[in-house]
N, C-alpha and C positions, 0 to 999 in steps of 0.2 A: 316904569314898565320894562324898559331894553333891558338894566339890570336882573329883576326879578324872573322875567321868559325869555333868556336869549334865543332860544328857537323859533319861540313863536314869532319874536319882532324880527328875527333874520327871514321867516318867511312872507310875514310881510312885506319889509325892505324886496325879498326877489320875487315878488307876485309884484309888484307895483314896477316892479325893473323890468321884468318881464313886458310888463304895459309897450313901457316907454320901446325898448326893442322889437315889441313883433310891430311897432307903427313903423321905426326905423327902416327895419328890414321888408317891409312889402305893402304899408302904405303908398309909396311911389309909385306902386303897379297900378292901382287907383287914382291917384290923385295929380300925379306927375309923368302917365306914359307919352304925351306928347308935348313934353319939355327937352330941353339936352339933357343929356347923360350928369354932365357938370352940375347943375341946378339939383338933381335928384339927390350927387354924393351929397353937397353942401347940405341940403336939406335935411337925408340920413345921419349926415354927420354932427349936425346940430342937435338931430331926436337924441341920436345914442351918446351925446354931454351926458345930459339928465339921468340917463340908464344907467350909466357907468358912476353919476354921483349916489345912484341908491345901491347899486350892487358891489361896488368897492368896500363899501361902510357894511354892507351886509356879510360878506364873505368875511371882512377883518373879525367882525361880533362873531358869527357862525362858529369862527374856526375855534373857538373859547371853548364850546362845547360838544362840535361834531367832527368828523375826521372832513379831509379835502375830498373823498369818494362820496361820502353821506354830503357835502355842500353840492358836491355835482346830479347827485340822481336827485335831489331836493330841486333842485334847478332843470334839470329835464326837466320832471315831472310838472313842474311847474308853467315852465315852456310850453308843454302839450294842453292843459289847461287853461291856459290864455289862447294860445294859435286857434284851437280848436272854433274855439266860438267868435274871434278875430275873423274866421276865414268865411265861418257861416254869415255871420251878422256886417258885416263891413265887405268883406270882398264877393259877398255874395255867392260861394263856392256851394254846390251840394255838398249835404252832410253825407258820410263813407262809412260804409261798417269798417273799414281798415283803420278808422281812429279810433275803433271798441278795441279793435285786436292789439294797438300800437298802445294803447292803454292798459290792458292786461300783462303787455310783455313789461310794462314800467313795472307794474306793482308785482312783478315778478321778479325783477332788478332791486326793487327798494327792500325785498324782503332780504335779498343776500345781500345789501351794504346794510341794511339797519338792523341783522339779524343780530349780531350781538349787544345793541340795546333791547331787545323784546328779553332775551334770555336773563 
């Protein structure tokens, strides 16, 4: 499979990285705000191990067949796609029309890094 769609499997590799990250980064505002500060890194720092073992291997495969710009707005985009419903569904945050807008301006971004694969 990795051989065959290196795109497809790097996007999986960084949707699944993505996971392990947005728990990293703001899981602890849930689950760990009246801990110390120390217990929270350690605990971050143990989530983003895992992140960094799917998104290393991901970026290496990636880069085979996309530029370092097209690996980065693949990963925004991807970001915003996990956060989005991480923040609804787990941090319980109201959903925002500024995540439609913050979404529009990605797929406005993807079109000028990916545009010379469309052409």
């Amino acid at each position: 499979m990795m051989a065959s769609n290196p795109i497809l499997f790097t996007t999986l590799l960084l949707l699944l990285s993505n996971v392990f990250m947005t728990f990293a980064w703001y899981a602890h505002l849930k689950e760990l705000g009246t801990k110390p500060l120390i217990i929270a890194i350690v605990v971050s720092w143990g989530i983003a191990f895992f992140e960094y073992c799917l998104q290393v291997p991901a970026n290496r495969l990636g880069n085979t067949v996309l530029t370092v710009g097209q690996l980065k707005m693949l990963q925004e985009v991807l970001s915003l796609a996990v956060f989005v419903p991480f923040s609804i569904y787990y941090l319980k945050e109201p959903l925002k029309l500024d995540y439609l807008w913050a979404a529009l301006c990605l797929l406005g971004a993807v079109f000028f890094v990916f545009r010379s694969k469309f052409a």
